[in-house]
N, C-alpha and C positions, 0 to 999 in steps of 0.2 A: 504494500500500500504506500503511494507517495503521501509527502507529505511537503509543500510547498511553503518558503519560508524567507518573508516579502518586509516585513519590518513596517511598511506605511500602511497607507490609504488605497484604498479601489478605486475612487472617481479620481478621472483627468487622463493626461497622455501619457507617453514611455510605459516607465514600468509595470503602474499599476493598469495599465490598459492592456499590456503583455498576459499579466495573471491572470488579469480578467474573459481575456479573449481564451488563451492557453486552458483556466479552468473551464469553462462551458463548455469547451470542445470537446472536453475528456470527460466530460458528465454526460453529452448527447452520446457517445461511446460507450458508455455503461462505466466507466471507472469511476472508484471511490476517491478524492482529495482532500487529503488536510490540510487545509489555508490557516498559518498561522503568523496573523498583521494583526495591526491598531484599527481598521474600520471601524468607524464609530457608527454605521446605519449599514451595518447586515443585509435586514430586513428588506431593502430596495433591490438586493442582488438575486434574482430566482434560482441558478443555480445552487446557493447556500440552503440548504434542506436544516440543519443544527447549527446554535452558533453558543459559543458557552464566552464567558469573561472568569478571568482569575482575578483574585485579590493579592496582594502583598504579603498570604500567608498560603497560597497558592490556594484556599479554596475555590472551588467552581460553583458559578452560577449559571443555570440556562436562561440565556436570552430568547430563543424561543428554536418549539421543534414544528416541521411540517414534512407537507410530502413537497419529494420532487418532481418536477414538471418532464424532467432529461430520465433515461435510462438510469445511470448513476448520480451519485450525490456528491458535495462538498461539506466538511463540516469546519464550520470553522472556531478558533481558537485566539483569544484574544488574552496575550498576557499583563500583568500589572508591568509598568514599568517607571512609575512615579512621573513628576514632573515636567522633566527631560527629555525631550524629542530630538537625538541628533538627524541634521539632514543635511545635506550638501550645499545647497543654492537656500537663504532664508526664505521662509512664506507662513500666511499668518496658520493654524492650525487649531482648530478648537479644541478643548480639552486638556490643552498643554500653555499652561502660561509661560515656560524655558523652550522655546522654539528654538535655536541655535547649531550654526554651520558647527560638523564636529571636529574641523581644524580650531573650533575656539573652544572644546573642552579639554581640562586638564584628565593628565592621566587614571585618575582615580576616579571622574565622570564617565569615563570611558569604559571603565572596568565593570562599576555599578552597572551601567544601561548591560555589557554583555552577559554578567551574573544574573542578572533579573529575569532577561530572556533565557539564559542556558538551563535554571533552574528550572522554569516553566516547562519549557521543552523537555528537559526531562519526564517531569509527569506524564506529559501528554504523550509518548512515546513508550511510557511503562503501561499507560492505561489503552493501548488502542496496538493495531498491530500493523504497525509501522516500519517499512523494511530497509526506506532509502530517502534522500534528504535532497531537495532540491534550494541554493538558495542565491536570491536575486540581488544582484550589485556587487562589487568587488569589497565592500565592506559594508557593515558590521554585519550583516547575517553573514557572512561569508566566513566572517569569526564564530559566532555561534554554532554554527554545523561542524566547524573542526576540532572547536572542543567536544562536543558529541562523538565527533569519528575516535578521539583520545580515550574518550572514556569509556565509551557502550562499543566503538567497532563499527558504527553506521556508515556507511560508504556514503558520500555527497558528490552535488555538483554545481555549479559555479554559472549564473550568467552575468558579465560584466554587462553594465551599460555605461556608457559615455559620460553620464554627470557625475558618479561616484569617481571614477576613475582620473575626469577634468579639476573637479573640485577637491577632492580631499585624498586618493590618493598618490598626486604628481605636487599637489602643495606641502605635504604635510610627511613627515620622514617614519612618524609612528605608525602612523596608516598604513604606508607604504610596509611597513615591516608586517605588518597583520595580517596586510591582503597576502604577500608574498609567503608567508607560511600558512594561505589557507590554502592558496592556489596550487602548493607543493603536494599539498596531501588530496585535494580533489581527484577525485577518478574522472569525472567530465569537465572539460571547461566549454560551454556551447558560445559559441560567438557568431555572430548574425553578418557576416560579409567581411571580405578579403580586409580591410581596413581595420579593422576590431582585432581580427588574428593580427595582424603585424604591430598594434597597440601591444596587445599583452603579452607577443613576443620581444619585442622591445623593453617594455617596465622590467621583467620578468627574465635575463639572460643566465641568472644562475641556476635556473629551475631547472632539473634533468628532462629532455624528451618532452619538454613544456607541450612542441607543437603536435606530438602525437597524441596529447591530449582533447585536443582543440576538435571541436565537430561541427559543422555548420550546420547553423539552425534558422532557416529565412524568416523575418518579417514576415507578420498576416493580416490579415483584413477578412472581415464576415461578409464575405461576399453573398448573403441573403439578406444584411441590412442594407450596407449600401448598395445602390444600383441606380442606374440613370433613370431619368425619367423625362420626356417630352415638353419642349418648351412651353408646353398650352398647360402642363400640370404644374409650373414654378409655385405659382400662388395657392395653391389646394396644401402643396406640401409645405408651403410656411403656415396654412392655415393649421394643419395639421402640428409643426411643430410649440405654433403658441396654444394651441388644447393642452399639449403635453405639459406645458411648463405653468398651467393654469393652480393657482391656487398654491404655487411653492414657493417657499420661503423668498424674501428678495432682498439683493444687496444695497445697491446706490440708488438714492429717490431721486423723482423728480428735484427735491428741494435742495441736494445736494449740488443736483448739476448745477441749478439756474442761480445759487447760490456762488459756487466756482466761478462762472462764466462772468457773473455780476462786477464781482473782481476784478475781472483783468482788464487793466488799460495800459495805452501808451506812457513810455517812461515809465517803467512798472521795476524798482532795486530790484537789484537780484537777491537781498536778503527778504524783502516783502513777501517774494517772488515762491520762495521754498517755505515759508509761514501758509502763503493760501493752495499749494500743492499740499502740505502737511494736512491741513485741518481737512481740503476737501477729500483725502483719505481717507477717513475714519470710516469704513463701512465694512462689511460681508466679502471680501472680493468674491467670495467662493460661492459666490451667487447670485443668479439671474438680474441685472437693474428692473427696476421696477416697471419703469415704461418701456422694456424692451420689446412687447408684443407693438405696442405704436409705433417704433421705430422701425421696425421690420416690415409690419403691413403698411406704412408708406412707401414703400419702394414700388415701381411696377415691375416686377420682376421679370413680362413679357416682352416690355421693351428695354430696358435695361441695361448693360453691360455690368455684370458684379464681378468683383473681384473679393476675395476669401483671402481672412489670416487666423490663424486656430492656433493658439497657444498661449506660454506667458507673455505676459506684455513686458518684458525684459531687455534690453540691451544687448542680452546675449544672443538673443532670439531675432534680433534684426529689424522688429518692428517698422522702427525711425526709418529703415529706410524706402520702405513702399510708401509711408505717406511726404518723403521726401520726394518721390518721383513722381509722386500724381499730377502737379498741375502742369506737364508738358504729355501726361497721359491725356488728362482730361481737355488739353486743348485741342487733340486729334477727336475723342470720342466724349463730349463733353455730357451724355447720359450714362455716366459709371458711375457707381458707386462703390464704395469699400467697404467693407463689413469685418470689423475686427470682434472676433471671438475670446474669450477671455480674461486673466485678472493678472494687476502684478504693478509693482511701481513707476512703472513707468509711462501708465496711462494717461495721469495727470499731466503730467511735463509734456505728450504727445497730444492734450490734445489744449493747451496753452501754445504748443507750437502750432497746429491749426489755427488757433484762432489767431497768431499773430500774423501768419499767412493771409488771411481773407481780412483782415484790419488792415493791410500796408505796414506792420510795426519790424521791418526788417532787424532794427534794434534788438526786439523783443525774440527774434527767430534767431537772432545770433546767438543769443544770450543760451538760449535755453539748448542750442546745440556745443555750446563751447561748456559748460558745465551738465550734459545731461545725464551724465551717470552719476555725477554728485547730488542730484537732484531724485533718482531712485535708489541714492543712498550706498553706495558703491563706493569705498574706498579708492585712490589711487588715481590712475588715469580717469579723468573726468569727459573728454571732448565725444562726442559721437563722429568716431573720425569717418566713418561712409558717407556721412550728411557732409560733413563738412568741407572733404574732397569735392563731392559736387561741385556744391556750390562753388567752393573755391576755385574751382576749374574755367567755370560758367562766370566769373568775377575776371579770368584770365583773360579768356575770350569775349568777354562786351558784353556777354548776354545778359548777367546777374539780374539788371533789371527786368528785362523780357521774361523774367523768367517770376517775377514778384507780383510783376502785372496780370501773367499769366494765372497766378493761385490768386491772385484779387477777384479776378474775373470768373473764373471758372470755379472755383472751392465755396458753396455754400453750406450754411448749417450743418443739414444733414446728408452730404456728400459722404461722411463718411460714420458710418454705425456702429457704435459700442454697446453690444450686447450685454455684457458683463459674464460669465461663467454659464455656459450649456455641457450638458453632459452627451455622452455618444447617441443615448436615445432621442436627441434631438438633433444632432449634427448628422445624424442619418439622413431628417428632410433639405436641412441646408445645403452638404456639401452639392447635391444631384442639381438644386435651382441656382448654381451658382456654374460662372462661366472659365474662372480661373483662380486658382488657391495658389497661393506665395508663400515660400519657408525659405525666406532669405539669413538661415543662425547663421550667429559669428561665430561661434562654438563647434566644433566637429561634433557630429554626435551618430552614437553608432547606429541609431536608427530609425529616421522618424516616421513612426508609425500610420500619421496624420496626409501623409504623403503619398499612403495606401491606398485610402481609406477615399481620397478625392480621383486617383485612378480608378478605383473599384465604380463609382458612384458618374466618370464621365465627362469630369469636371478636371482642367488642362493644368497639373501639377507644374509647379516652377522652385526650384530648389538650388542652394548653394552649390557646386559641384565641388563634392569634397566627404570625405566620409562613407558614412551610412549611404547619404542622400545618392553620392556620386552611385554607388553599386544598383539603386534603384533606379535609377536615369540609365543607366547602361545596359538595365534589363527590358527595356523599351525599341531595343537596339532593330530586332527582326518583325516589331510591329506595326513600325511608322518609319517615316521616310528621316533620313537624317538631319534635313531642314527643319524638321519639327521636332526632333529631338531637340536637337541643339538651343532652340530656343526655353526647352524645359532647365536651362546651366546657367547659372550664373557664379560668374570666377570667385575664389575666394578671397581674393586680396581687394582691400576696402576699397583703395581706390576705383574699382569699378565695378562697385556693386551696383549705385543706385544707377547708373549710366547704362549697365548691360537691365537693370531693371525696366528702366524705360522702354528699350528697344523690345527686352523678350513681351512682355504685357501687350504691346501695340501689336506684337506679331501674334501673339495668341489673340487676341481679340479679332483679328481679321482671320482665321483659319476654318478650312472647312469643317463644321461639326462631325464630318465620318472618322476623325481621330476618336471619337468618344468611345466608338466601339471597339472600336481596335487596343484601346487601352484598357478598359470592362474584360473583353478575352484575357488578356497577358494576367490582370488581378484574377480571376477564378481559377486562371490555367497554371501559376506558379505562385500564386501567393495566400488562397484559401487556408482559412484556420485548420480544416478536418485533417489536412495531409502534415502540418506540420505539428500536428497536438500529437499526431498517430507515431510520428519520429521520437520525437520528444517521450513518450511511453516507454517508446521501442527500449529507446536508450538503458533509459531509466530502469525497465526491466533487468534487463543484464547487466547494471551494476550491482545490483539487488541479487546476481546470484541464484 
């Protein structure tokens, strides 16, 4: 019996989307899983048939039992862990007042959070029959299953993903040691395209036969949620998405925005400037805006042109630079609109840089790109350097102003949409009514999920070339013509990010829609959950013995 072992949350992208996709697939298969994370609402995930909570004295409580809807079940397990949530990249977290990157715990925090979980894990492993250990990120579960493997003899295995690996262990030398003696005793290390293996043969050169470890395991996508759907259904399927989100919790109110917005004017300090990003922070990110079903049914979807961003609203994530590029987008096709999905610091400062765009406040647009990672709270290098190339480019050549006039002109209110956090059961009707999804990270990462998910669904992926992303752009290779590939790439070096942004968006916005199907084929035909849940078993069995 596996037993999966994930340390966060279920809702959002990467990893917990992995578990999430990874469990259901092996439940509609008839397998049993033990999911043992922090999810604090169960009860939302149908796969989960049992979910118990431990205390601090490891007693158990049932959270609740039902029948499963799938052939097999999941039960999940939720250990006490006090306080103390390490995580890699910060975000706010309910339940956990010490949210904290775990390059910033001392040693002896460190130790506490893996005792906590190792104890638990014990129990639930004496109490259940449990035979192999699967556990996600290059650390701290990756530590927890290897003192299991020390003590009990349970063989594990290992899937690195990009953020533990970028954030805490190439920063931090402790980490680095922890991952490195989990990774030595792992029987599987699964890595998800040629880039990931040469990461963690690189970190990793003292490790024996490291690489005969390594197995690839592709990226997936439930190619029965998403799927295309016919220009004439755009609007059904947002109408469809705002049912879904009817009556749930919601993050930022109207009062919040019109309060924000109320704020900003010309000549705005730059110390003012981070006081009215602060305070109009204060909300839920982790959940839907309030008026988001109005802002979504404003759009006419039929005529339209959308373009799609799904994720944190970070810096790292590249954000700044599609609404950098819009107003020489929107001067060719000036009925687009953007529709950013998601929560994260850096929404505020992005969308004071709007508004100083369609003000004429150039001042105010400098401002906020020469300090904008200081302004989502980023230590260190502060300047949004893609943006700032730009424009600096576009200042070299005469244009800068053409180019001020241009988002004067064309950038209104709600040119551009902030949802605020949907989960996949809504980004199912989104991705299909949308024309083009953008994942321009600055971050390698080993695999973005999201980039599936709008192949699957029909809707014209555009990604960093670099990575994860690079591997899935080049799996495109034999299904579309290389013109249209190509346009799916954007370089990784900043200087021309927002630049080849421009170009690929205008080229996807003119291409003929029979790409859509041809990329729908390639998502069922290599990248469906069932075949890669069924490997992942496979494996699993046979280290199990």
């Amino acid at each position: 019996m596996i037993c999966i072992l994930h340390g966060y949350l279920l809702e959002g992208s990467g990893s917990n989307l992995w578990t999430r996709a990874v469990i259901t697939s092996l439940c509609r298969q008839g397998e049993t899983v033990h999911l043992f994370c922090q999810e604090n609402h169960p009860e939302v995930y149908d796969f989960i048939s049992e979910a118990y909570a431990y205390d601090a004295t490891l007693q158990k409580s049932v959270l609740f039992q039902r029948e499963s809807p799938y052939k097999g079940r999941c039960i999940l397990h939720k250990p006490w862990i006090g306080e103390t949530l390490p995580v890699y990249v910060w975000d706010k977290y309910e339940e956990y007042s010490d949210v904290r990157p775990m390059t910033e715990l001392s040693d002896e925090e460190i130790e506490v959070y893996i005792q906590r979980n190792l104890s638990c894990l014990k129990k639930i492993i004496d109490e259940n029959d449990i035979r192999v250990l699967h556990a996600n990120h290059a650390v701290l579960m990756s530590v927890v299953a290897r003192r299991i493997y020390s003590d009990l003899g349970l063989s594990y295995s290992i899937m690195p993903h990009g953020s533990a690996i970028e954030y805490a262990v190439k920063k931090d030398a402790r980490l680095f040691a922890l991952a490195e003696d989990a990774f030595a005793e792992a029987k599987r290390i699964f890595v998800i395209g040629k880039e990931i293996r040469q990461r963690v043969a690189q970190l990793f050169p003292s490790i024996p036969d490291i690489e005969k470890k390594m197995v690839h395991l592709n990226l997936g996508v439930d190619t029965a949620l998403f799927k295309p759907i016919e220009p004439s259904e755009r609007r059904q399927n947002i109408e469809r998405l705002c049912r879904q989100i009817e009556g749930t919790p919601r993050g930022r109110s109207r009062q919040q925005s019109s309060d924000f917005f109320r704020q900003l004017h010309t000549d705005l300090p730059a110390e003012t400037l981070q006081k009215i990003i602060a305070a109009a922070s204060d909300y839920n990110g982790k959940r839907t805006d309030e008026d988001a079903e109005e802002k979504l049914l404003s759009v006419d979807w039929q005529k339209e042109k959308i373009i799609l961003y799904v994720g944190r609203i970070i810096s790292g994530k590249g954000v700044h630079s599609i609404i950098t590029a819009l107003p020489p987008v929107l001067k060719r096709y000036p009925q687009t609109r953007l529709v950013v999905v998601g929560h994260g610091p850096l929404r505020e400062p992005l969308e004071a840089f709007l508004w100083a765009l369609r003000n004429g406040d150039k001042e105010l647009a400098w401002e906020i790109i020469r300090q904008g990672r200081a302004l989502e709270g980023v230590a260190g290098e502060e300047v949004l350097k893609e943006s700032e190339y730009y424009l600096q480019n576009l200042k070299e050549q005469g244009k800068l102003e053409a180019y001020f006039a241009d988002a004067a002109e064309h950038l209104k209110e709600d040119t551009v949409v902030f949802t605020g956090y949907l989960t996949h059961n809504e980004l199912r009707y989104l991705f299909p009514a949308s024309d083009v999804a953008i994942f321009p990270s600055v971050v390698a990462e080993a695999g973005p999920l999201v980039f599936l998910e709008a192949m699957a669904s029909g809707c014209f992926p555009i990604g960093t070339y670099f990575a994860g992303m690079a591997a899935s752009i080049d799996s495109t290779e034999s299904y579309v013509s290389e013109a249209v590939q190509n346009l799916m790439k954007l370089r990784p070096e900043p200087q021309h990010t927002v630049s080849d942004l421009v170009t690929n968006i205008q080229g996807a916005l003119n291409l003929d829609p029979a790409y859509r199907q041809a990329l729908r084929r390639l998502a069922v035909e290599k990248y469906d959950w069932s075949s890669i849940s069924r490997r992942f078993s496979r494996e699993l069995e046979d280290m199990a013995g």
